[in-house]
Every structure is written in structure tokens, then in C-alpha cells.
C-alpha positions as CSV (number, residue, x, y, z in Angstrom):
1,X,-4.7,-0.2,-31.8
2,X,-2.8,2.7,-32.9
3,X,1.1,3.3,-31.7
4,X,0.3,6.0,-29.1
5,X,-1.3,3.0,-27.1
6,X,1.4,0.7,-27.8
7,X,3.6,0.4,-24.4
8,X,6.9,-0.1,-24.3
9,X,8.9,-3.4,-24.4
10,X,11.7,-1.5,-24.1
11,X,14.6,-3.7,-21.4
12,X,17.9,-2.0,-19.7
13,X,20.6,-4.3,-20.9
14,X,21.5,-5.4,-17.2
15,X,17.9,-6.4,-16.7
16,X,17.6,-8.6,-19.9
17,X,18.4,-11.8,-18.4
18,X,15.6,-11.0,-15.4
19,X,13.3,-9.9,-18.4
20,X,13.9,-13.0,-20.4
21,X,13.4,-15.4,-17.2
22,X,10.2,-14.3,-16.1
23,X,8.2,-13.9,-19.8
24,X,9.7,-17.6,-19.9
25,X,7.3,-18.0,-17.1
26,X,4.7,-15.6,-18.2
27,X,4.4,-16.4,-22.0
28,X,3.8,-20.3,-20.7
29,X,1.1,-19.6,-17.9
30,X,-0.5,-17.6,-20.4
31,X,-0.3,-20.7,-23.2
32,X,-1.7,-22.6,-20.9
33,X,-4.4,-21.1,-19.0
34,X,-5.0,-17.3,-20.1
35,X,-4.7,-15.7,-23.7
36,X,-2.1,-13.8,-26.0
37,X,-3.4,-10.9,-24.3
38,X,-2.7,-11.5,-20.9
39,X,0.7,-12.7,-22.2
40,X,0.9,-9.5,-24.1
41,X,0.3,-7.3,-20.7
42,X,2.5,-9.8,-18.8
43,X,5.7,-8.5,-20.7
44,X,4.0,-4.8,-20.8
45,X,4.2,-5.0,-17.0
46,X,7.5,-6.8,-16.4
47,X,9.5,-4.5,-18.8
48,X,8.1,-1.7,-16.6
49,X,9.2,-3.1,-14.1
50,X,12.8,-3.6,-15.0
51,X,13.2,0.0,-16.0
52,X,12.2,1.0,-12.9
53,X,15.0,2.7,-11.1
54,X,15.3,0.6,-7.8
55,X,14.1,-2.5,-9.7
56,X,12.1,-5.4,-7.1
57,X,13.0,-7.9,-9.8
58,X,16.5,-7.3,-9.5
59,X,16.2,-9.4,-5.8
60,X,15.0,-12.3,-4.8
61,X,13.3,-15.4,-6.4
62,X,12.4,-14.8,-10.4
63,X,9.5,-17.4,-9.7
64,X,8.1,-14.9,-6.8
């Protein structure tokens, strides 16, 4: 894969402890039942997320 692919992993500070508890979740589903590539999206997708302006991980349950 060459680094224009690569997405980012990039975390506001005030969304690193939301990051952190949800790939906590991710990373071990993923051990468990899918593949370092799934886990590898999983943090692709939640990082996105956090940057996102009006975050939806910034309410409710980090397990939802």
C-alpha cells in the first residue's frame, strides 16, 4: 500500500479518551472474531469519526 492510501489516525486531543475506549473494544472483537484488517479499518473509521465536527461519539454509550 503506498502512503496516499494510508488514512488518517489522526485524534483531536479532547476526543482521545473516546478514541482510546472504543479501539479497546474494536482491536479485541477483531482478535477474536475478525482480522488485523478489520481492526485496522475499525480505528480508520473511529478516528474519522472523532474529528468530525459535531462528533456522535462525543454522546451517549461508548459500547453503542
Amino acid at each position: 500500500m503506498n502512503n496516499n492510501n494510508k488514512k488518517s489516525l489522526a485524534v483531536p486531543k479532547d476526543m482521545l479518551k473516546h478514541y482510546d475506549a472504543i479501539i479497546l473494544l474494536t482491536n479485541d472483537f477483531a482478535s477474536k472474531y475478525l482480522n488485523e484488517e478489520y481492526a485496522q479499518l475499525a480505528r480508520e473509521a473511529t478516528a474519522a469519526l472523532c474529528r468530525k465536527k459535531l462528533s456522535p461519539i462525543q454522546s451517549g454509550s461508548i459500547k453503542t
